[in-house]
MIDOSE-1310 file (N, C-alpha, C; in nm, 2 decimals, decimal comma, always signed):
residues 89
xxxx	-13,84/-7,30/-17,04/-13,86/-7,17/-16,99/-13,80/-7,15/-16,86; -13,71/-7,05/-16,84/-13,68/-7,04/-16,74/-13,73/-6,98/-16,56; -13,71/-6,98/-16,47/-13,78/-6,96/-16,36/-13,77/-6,80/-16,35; -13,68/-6,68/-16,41/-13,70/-6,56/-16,41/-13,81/-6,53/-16,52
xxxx	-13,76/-6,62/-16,62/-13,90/-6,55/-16,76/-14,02/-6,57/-16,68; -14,07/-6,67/-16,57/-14,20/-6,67/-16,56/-14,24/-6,59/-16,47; -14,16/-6,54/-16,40/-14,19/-6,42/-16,22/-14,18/-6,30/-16,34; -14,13/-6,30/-16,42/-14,13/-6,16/-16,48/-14,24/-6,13/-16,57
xxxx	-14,30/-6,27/-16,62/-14,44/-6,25/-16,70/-14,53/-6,29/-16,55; -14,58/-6,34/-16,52/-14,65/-6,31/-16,41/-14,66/-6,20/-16,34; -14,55/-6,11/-16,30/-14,56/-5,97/-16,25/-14,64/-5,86/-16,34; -14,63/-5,94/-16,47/-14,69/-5,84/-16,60/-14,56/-5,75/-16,67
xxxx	-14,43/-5,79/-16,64/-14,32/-5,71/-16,70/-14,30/-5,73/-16,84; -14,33/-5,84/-16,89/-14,31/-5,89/-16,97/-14,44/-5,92/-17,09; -14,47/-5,86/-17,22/-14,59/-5,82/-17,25/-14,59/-5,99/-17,33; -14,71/-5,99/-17,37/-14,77/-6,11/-17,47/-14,72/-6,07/-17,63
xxxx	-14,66/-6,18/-17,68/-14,63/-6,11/-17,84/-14,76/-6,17/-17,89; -14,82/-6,09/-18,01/-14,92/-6,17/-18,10/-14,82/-6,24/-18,21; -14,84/-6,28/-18,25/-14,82/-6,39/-18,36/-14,83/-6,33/-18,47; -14,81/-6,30/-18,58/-14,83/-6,28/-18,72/-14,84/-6,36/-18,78
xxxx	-14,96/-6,42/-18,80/-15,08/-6,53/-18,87/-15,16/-6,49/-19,00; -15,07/-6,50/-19,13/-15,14/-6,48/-19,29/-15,14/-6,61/-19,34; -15,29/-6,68/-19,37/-15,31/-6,80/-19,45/-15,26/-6,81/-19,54; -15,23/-6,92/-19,59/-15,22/-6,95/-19,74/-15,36/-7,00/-19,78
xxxx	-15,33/-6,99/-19,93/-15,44/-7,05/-20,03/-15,45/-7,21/-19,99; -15,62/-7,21/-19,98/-15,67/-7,33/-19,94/-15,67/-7,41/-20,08; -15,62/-7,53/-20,10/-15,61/-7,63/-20,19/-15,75/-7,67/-20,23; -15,80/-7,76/-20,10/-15,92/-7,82/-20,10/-16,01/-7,83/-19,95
xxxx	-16,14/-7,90/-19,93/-16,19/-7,85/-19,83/-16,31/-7,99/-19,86; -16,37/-8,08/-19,73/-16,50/-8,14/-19,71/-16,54/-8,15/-19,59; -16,67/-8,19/-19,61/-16,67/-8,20/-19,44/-16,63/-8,33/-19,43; -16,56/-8,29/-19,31/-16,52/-8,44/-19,23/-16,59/-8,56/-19,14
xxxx	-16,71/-8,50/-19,10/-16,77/-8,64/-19,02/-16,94/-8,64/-19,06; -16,99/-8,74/-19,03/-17,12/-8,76/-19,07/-17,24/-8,64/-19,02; -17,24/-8,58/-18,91/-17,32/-8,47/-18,90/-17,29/-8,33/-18,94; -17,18/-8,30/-19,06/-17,13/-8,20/-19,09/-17,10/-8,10/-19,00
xxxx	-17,03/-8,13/-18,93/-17,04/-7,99/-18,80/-16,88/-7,97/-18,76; -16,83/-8,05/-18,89/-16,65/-8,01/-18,94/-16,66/-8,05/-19,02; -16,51/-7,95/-19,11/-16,48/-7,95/-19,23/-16,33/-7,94/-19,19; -16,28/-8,02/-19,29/-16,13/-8,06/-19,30/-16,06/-8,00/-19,43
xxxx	-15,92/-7,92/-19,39/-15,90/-7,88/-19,54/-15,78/-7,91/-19,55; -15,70/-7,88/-19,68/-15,58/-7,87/-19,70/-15,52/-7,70/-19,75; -15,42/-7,70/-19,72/-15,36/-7,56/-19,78/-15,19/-7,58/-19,82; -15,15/-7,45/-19,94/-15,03/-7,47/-19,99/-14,95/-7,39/-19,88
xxxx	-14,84/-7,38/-19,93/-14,74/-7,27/-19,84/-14,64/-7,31/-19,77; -14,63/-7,26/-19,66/-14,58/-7,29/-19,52/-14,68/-7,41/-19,44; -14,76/-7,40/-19,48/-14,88/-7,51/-19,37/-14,88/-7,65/-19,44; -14,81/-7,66/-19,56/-14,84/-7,76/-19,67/-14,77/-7,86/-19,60
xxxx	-14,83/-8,00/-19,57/-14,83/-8,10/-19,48/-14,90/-8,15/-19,37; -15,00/-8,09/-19,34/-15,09/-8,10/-19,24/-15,25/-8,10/-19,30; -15,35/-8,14/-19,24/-15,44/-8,12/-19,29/-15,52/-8,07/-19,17; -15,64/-8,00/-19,16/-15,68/-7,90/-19,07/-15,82/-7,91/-19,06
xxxx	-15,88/-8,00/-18,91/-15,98/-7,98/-18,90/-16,09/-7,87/-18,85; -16,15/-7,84/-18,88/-16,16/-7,69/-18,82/-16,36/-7,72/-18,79; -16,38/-7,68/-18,66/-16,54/-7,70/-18,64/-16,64/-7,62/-18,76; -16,72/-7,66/-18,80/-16,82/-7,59/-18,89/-16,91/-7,53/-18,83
xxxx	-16,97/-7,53/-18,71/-17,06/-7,42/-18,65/-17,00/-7,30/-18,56; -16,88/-7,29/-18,53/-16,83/-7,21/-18,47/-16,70/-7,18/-18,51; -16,63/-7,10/-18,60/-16,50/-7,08/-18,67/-16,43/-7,03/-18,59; -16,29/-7,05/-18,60/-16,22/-7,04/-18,48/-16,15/-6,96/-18,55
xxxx	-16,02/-6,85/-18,51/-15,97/-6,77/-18,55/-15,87/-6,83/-18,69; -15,78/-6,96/-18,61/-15,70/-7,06/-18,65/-15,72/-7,19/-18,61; -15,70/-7,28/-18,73/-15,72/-7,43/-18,69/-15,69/-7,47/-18,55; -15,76/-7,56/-18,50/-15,71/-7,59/-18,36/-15,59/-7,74/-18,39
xxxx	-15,68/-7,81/-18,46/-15,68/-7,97/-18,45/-15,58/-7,95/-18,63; -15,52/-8,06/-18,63/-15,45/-8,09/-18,77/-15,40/-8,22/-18,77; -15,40/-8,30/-18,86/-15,35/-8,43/-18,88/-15,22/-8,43/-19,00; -15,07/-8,46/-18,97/-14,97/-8,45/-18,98/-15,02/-8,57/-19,15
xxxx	-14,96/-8,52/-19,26/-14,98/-8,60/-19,42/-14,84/-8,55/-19,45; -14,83/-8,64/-19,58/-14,67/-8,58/-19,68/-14,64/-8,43/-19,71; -14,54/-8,42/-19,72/-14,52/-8,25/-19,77/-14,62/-8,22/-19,94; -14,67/-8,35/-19,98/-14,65/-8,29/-20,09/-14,89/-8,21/-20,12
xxxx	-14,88/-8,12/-20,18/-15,00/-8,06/-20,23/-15,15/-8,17/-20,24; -15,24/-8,12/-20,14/-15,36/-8,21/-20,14/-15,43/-8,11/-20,25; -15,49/-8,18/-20,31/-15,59/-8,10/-20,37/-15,76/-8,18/-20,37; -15,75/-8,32/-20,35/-15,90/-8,34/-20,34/-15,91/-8,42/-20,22
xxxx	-16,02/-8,37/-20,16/-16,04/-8,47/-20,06/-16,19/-8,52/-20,02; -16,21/-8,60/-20,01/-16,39/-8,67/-20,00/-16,36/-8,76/-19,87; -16,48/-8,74/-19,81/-16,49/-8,81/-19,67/-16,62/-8,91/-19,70; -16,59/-9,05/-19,67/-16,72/-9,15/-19,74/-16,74/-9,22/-19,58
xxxx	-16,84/-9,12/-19,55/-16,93/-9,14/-19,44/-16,99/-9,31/-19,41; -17,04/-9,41/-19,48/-17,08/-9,51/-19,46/-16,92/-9,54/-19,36; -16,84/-9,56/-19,44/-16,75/-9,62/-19,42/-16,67/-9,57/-19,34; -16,64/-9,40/-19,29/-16,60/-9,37/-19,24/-16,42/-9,34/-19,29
xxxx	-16,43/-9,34/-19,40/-16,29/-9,32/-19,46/-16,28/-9,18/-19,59; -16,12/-9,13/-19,54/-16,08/-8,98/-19,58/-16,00/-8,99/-19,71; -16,08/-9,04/-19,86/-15,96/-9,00/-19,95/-15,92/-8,86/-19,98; -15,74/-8,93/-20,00/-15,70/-8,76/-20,01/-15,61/-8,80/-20,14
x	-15,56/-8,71/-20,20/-15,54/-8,72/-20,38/-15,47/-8,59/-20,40
């Protein structure tokens, strides 16, 4: 970023763009950790590659957190709590 873009957004010349943010279709979805207070999902699309932890008591607009997987389509996923391990399928 350069040293005029930032005097020019700091003075307020320069407005905030929003983002244009449309989900895709969610594949699959579990909770992710032992006191259920996240749920991890998968989705097709553009996002297809990532998996997305997202808090379960407080929904955020958009995932914050995501863990980087293959391009290719999750569709099941189970979190085995004893053990602490995420199959994904």
């Amino acid at each position: 970023m350069s040293l005029e873009y930032m005097l020019k957004k700091n003075k307020g010349l320069i407005d905030e763009v929003e983002v244009e943010w449309t989900p895709d279709p969610i594949l699959s979805v579990c909770y992710y950790n032992n006191d259920e207070s996240k749920i991890i999902a998968s989705v097709d699309g553009k996002f297809l590659g990532h998996l997305y932890i997202i808090p379960w008591d407080v929904l955020p607009e958009r995932p914050i957190l995501s863990i980087a997987i293959s391009q290719s389509p999750c569709r099941y996923l189970r979190f085995i709590e004893n053990h602490d391990v995420l199959i994904i399928g």
